[in-house]
C-alpha positions in Angstrom: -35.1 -45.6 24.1 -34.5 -42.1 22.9 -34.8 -38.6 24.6 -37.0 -36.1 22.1 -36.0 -32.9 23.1 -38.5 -29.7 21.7 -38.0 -26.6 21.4 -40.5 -23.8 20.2 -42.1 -20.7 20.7 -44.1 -20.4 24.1 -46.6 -19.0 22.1 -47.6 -22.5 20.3 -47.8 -24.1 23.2 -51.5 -25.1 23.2 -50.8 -26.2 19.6 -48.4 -28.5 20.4 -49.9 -30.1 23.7 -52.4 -31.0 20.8 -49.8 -33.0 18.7 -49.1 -34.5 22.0 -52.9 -35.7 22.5 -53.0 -37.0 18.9 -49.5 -38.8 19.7 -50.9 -40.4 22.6 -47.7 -38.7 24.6 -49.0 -38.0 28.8 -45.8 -38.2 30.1 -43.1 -35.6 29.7 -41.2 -32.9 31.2 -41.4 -29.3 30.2 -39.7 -25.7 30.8 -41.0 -22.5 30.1 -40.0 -19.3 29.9 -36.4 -19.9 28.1 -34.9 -17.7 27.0 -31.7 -17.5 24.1 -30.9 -17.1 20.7 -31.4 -19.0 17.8 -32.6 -19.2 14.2 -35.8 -17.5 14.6 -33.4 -14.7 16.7 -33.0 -13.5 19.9 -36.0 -14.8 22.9 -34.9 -12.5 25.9 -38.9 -12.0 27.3 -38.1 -8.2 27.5 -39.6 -5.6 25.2 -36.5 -5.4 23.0 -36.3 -9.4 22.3 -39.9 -10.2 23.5 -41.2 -13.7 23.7 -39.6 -17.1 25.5 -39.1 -20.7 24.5 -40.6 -23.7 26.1 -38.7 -27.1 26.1 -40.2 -30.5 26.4 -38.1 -33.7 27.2 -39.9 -36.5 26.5 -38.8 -40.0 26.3 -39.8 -42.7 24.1 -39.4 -46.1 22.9 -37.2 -46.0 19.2 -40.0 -47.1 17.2 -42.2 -43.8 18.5 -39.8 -40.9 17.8 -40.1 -41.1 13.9 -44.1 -40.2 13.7 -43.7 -37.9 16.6 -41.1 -36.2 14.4 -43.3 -36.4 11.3 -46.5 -35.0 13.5 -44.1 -32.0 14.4 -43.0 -31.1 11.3 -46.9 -31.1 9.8 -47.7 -28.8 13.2 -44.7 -26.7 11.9 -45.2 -26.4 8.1 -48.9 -25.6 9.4 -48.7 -22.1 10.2 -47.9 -19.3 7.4 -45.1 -17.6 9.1 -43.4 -20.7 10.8 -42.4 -20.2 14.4 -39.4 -21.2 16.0 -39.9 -25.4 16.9 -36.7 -27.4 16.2 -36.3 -31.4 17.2 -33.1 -32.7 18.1 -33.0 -36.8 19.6 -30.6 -38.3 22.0 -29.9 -41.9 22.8 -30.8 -42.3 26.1 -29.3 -44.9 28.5 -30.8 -46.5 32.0 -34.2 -47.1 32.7 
């Protein structure tokens, strides 16, 4: 079992609830409004560093995580001016 962890722009969120749908993924748990610094800069939500993050944990069995991976990177490389998304994967142990 491994925990997928997402991060990206708040504002691709309807975008990536699709990749969910197409991944067959209906159970997961998500933040919004984070906020930080990063690649893509700084994500405060005020009018100096507007905009926020969302995060999604979502857990899945091994063999699951490499097309999710591959279906976020297409969702990524889709858009002209990439937003910020970035993937990381944890093992995950207990039920």
């Amino acid at each position: 079992m491994k925990m997928v962890l997402v991060i990206y722009d708040a504002g691709i969120d309807e975008d990536l609830r699709g990749v969910l749908d197409e991944a067959q993924i209906d159970e997961y748990t998500k933040l919004a409004g984070a906020t930080g610094a990063g690649r893509k800069g700084h994500r405060f939500g005020t009018p100096i560093w507007p905009g926020t993050n969302n995060l999604l944990w979502i857990a899945l069995p091994d063999e699951r995580v490499s097309r999710l991976i591959m279906q976020l990177d297409a969702l990524k490389k889709s858009y002209l001016k990439p937003h910020a998304l970035q993937v990381f994967v944890f093992p995950v142990e207990g039920n």
